[in-house]
C-alpha positions as CSV (number, residue, x, y, z in Angstrom):
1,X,-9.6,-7.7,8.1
2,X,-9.8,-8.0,4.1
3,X,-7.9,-7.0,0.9
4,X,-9.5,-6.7,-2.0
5,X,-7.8,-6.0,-5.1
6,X,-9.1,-4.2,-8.5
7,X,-8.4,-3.1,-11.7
8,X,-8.6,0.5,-12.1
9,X,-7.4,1.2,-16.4
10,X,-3.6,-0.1,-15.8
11,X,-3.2,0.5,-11.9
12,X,-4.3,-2.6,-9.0
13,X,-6.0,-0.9,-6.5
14,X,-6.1,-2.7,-3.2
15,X,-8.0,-1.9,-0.5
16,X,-7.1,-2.4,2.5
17,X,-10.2,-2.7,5.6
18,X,-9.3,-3.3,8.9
19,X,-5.9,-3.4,10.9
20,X,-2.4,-4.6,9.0
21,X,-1.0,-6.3,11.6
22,X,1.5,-9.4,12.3
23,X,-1.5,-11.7,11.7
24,X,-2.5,-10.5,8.3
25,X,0.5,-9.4,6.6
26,X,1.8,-12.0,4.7
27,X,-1.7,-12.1,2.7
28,X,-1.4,-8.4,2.1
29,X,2.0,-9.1,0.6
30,X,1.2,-12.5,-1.3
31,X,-1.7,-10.8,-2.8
32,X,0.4,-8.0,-4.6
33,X,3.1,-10.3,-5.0
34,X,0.6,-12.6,-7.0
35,X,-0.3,-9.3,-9.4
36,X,3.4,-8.1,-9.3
37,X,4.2,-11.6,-11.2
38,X,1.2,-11.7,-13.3
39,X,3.1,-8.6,-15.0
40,X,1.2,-5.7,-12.9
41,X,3.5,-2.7,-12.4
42,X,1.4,-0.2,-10.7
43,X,0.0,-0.8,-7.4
44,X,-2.1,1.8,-4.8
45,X,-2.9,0.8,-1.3
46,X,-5.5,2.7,-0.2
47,X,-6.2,2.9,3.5
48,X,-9.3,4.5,3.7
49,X,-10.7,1.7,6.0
50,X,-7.6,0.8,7.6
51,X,-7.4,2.3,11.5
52,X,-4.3,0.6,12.8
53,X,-0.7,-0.2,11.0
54,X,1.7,-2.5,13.7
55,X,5.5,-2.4,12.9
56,X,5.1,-6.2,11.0
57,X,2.6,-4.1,8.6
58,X,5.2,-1.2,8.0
59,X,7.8,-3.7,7.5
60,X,5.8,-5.1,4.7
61,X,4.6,-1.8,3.0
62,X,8.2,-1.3,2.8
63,X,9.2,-4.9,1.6
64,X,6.4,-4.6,-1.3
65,X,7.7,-1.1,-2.2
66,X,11.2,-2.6,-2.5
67,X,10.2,-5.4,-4.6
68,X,8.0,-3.7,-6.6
69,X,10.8,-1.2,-7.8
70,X,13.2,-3.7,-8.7
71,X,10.6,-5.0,-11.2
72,X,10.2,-1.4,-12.2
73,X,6.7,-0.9,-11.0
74,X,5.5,2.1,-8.5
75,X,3.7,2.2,-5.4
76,X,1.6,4.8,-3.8
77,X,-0.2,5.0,-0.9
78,X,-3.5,6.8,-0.4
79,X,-6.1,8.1,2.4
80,X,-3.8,7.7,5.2
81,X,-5.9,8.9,8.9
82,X,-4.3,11.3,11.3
83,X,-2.7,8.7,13.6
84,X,-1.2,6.8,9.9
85,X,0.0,10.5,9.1
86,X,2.3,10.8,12.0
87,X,3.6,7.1,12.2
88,X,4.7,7.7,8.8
89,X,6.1,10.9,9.8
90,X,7.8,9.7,12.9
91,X,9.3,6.5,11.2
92,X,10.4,8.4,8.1
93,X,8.6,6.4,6.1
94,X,6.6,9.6,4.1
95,X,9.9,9.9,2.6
96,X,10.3,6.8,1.0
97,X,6.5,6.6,-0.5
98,X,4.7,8.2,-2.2
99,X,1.7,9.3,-0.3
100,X,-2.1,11.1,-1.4
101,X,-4.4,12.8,0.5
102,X,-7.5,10.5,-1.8
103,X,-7.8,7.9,-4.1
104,X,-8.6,10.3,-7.3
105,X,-5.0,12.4,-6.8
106,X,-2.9,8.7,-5.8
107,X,-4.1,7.9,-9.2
108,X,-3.5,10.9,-11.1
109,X,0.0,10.6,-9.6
110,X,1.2,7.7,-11.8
């Protein structure tokens, strides 16, 4: 599991490879946390690596989108899989983010 963060013009891009689970959270969330206080406002996660998203990671997808907004930033979410489709779906969770089919359209978004 890894994050890796870039610049991409004024939006942090981090990619996310692996699982977000209970183990790796909290360095998901320091990570953007570290960029959110460094004065970043736009942030996309991009899941195009990412096979597997435990309740701990939803829970801090939704904490990060929270935070982020009350430091008037945005958050989208990009290249979701099938199985990330329908959790979203079934938790509600498409609702409260913003979500793209690829990177290119998450960015045009903002």
């Amino acid at each position: 599991m890894s994050f890796s963060i870039k610049k991409q013009g004024e939006i942090c891009v981090v990619d996310v490879e692996g699982q977000l689970i209970v183990g790796n959270r909290q360095e998901l969330k320091q990570k953007v946390l570290d960029e959110l206080e460094k004065g970043e406002k736009k942030f996309l996660i991009d899941f195009s690596q990412t096979g597997y998203i435990d309740s701990s990671g939803l829970g801090v997808l939704v904490s990060l989108s929270k935070k982020i907004r009350e430091q008037g930033g945005e958050l989208r979410l990009a290249n979701l899989n099938d199985d990330l489709k329908t959790l979203f779906e079934l938790t509600k969770l498409d609702t409260l983010f913003q979500i793209a089919d690829t990177r290119e359209r998450a960015l045009e978004s903002f």
